[in-house]
C-alpha positions in Angstrom: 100.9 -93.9 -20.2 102.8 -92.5 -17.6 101.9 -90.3 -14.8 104.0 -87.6 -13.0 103.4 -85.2 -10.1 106.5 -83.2 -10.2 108.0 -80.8 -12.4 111.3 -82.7 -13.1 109.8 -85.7 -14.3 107.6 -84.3 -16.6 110.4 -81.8 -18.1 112.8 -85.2 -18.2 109.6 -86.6 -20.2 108.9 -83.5 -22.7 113.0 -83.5 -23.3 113.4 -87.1 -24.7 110.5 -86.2 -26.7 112.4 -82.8 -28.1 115.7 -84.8 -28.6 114.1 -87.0 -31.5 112.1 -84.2 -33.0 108.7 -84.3 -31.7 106.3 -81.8 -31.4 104.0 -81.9 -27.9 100.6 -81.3 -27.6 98.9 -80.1 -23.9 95.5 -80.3 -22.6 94.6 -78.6 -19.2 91.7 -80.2 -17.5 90.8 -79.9 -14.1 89.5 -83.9 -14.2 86.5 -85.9 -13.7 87.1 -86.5 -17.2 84.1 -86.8 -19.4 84.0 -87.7 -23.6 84.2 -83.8 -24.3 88.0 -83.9 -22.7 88.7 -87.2 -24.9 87.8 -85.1 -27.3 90.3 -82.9 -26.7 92.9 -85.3 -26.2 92.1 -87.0 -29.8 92.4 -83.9 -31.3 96.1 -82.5 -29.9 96.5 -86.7 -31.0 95.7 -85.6 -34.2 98.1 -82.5 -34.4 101.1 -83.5 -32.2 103.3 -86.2 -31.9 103.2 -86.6 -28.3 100.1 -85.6 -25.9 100.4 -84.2 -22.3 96.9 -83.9 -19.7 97.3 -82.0 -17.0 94.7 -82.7 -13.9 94.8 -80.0 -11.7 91.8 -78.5 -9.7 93.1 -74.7 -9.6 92.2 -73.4 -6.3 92.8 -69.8 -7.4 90.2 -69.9 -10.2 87.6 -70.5 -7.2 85.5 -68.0 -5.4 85.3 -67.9 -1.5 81.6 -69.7 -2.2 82.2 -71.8 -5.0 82.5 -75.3 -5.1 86.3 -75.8 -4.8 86.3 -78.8 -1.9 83.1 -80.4 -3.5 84.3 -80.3 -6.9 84.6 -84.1 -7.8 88.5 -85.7 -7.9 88.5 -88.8 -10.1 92.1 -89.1 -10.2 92.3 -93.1 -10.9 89.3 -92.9 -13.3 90.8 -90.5 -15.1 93.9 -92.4 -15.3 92.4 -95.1 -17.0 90.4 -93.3 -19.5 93.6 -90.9 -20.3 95.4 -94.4 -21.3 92.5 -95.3 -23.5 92.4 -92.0 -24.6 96.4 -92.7 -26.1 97.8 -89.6 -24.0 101.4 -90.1 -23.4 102.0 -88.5 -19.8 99.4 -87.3 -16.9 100.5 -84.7 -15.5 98.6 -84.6 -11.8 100.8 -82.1 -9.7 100.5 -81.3 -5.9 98.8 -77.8 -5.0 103.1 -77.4 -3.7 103.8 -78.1 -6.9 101.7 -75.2 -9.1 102.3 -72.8 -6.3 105.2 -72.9 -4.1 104.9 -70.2 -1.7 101.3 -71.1 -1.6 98.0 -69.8 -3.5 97.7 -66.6 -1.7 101.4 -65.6 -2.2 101.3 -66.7 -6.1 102.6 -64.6 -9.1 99.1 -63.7 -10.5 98.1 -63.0 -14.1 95.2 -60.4 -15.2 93.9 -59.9 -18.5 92.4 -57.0 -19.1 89.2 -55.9 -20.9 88.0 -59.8 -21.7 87.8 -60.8 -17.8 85.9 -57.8 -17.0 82.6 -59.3 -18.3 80.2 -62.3 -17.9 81.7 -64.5 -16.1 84.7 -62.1 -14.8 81.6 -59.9 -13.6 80.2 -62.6 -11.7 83.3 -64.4 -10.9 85.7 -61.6 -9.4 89.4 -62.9 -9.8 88.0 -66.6 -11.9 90.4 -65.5 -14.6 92.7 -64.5 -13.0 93.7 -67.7 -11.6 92.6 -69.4 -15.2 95.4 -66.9 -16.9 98.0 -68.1 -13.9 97.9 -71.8 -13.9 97.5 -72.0 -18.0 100.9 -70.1 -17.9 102.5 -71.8 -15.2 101.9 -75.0 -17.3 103.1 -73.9 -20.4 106.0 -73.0 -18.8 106.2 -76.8 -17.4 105.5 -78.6 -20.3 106.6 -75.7 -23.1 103.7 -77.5 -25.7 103.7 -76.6 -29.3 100.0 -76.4 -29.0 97.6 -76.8 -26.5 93.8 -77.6 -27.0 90.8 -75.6 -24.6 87.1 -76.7 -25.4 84.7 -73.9 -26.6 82.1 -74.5 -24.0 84.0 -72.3 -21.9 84.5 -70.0 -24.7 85.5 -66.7 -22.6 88.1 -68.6 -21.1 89.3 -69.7 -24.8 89.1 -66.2 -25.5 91.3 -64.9 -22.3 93.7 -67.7 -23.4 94.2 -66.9 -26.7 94.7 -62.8 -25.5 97.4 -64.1 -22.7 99.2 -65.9 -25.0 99.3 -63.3 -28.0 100.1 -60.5 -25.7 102.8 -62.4 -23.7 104.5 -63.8 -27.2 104.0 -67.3 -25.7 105.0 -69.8 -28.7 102.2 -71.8 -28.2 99.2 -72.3 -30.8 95.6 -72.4 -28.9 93.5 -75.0 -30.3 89.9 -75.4 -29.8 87.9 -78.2 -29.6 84.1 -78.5 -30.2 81.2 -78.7 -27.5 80.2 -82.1 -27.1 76.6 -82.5 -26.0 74.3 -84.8 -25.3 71.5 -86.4 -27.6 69.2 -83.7 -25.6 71.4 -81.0 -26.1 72.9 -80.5 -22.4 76.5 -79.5 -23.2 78.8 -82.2 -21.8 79.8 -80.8 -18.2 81.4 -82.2 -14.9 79.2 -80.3 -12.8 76.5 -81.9 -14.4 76.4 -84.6 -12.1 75.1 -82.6 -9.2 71.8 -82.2 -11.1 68.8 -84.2 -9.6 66.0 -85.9 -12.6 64.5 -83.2 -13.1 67.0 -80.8 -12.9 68.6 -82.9 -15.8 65.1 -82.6 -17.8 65.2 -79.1 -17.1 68.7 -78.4 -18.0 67.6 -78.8 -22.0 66.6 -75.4 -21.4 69.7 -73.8 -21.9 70.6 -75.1 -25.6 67.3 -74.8 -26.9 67.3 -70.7 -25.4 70.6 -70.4 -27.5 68.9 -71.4 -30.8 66.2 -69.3 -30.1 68.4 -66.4 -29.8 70.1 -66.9 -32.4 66.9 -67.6 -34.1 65.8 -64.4 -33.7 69.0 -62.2 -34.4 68.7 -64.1 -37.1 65.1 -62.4 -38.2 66.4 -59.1 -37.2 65.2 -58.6 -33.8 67.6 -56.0 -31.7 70.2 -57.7 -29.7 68.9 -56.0 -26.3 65.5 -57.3 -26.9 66.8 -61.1 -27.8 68.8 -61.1 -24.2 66.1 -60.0 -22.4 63.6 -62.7 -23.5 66.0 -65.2 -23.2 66.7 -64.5 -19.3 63.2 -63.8 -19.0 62.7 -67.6 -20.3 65.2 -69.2 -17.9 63.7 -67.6 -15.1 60.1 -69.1 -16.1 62.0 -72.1 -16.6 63.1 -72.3 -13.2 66.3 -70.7 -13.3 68.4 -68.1 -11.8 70.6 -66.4 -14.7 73.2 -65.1 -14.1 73.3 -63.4 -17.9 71.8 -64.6 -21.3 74.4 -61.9 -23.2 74.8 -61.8 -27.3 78.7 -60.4 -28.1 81.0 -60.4 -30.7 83.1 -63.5 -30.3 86.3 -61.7 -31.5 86.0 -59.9 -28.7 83.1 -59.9 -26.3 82.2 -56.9 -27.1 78.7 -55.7 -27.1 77.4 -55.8 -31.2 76.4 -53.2 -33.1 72.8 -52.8 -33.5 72.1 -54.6 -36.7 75.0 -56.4 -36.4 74.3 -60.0 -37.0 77.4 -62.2 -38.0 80.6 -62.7 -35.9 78.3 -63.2 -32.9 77.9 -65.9 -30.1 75.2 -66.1 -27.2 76.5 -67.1 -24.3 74.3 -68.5 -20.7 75.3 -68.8 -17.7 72.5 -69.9 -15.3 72.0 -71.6 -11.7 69.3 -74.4 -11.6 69.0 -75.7 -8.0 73.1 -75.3 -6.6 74.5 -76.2 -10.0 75.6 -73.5 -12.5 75.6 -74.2 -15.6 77.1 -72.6 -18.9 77.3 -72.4 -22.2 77.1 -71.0 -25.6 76.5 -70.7 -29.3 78.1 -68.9 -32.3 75.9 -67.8 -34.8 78.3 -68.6 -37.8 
């Protein structure tokens, strides 16, 4: 495997691949990479002749108070497992590299109407820098497809709209939430939880089969989020939302509407937020 950090050597990389006729898969992670971005790599293996990972940790998808210095930079370990993994190039740029007149000064992306919710509610300007860098690196690496897991399913969602309404010739791909034997989707900020944090995290997956549980029986949508959050918080929680949309669109359902739906959590336990989510089809 070979690694690159600027923008000439990964183009050179992607051209020899384009000169004999092979199609290139990409997969943005921000690394500490765990099995659920192996995952991801295996499957753009699967659909693409040649695979590109990009390690980047995007400082303008960070809030003033988030955990942007802390969040954990694995850079050799990731190396390692990427070669297991069979990826063909690591892409690990310099902050210069994604932004050259610096972050503040950057070209910036919004996507209406699908950042404007959940996590764009509680994350003023997250998706914006999500929708920036994901272009800037299509742009780089120009992949046929590129492969997003679900767990961070409004992303996916923003990802797919930016690259429909920009005409971008790439096909989104996603890959399945890996999860523990517990439950506990796979996460890198899971490693901030203390023991019993951990124990308590189980909370979150078995809320989401609840709700869905109960949509399920035909209990109004309204009702279902409000015992769900109501749960968490007895469970030691601070949610942010426990929110039942459409997963077309993340829109709010119709009442009696019961298929095409996902519940989606976002919750802090201790300093560690956690999400995640569950489609009811």
């Amino acid at each position: 495997m070979q690694t690159v950090q600027d923008a000439a050597a990964l183009r050179a990389a992607v051209r020899g691949w384009r000169n004999q006729g092979q199609t290139v898969g990409l997969v943005p992670t921000m690394g500490n990479l765990h099995a659920g971005h192996y995952s991801l790599i295996k499957l753009a293996r699967a659909r693409a002749d040649r695979v590109v990972a990009s390690v980047f940790v995007n400082p303008t998808q960070f809030g003033p108070n988030e955990d942007f210095e802390r969040y954990p930079r694995t850079l050799a370990q990731d190396q390692a497992g990427l070669a297991e993994a069979d990826c063909d190039v690591l892409f690990a740029p310099e902050v210069a590299t994604m932004y050259p007149f610096g972050p503040a000064n950057s070209v910036s992306l919004h996507v209406p109407q699908l950042t404007e919710t959940l996590e764009g509610a509680h994350r003023p300007g997250h998706f914006d820098g999500v929708a920036t860098v994901v272009c800037k690196l299509f742009n780089l690496v120009q992949p046929d497809l590129a492969v997003f897991g679900q767990k961070d399913f409004q992303q996916l969602k923003v990802i797919e709209r930016m690259v429909r309404d920009l005409s971008l010739p790439v096909k989104v791909m996603a890959g399945a939430t890996l999860r523990a034997d517990d439950g506990l989707a796979l996460s890198s900020r899971n490693q901030y939880l203390s023991r019993d944090e951990r124990e308590l995290s189980t909370q979150i997956h078995a809320t989401l089969l609840q709700m869905r549980e109960l949509i399920d029986k035909g209990h109004a949508w309204r009702v279902v989020e409000q015992a769900a959050a109501s749960k968490l918080q007895r469970a030691g929680f601070e949610p942010d939302y426990a929110a039942i949309r459409r997963a077309e669109d993340l829109a709010e359902p119709a009442d009696g509407e019961t298929s095409g739906l996902v519940a989606l959590i976002a919750a802090r336990l201790g300093t560690t937020r956690l999400i995640d989510n569950l489609l009811f089809d």
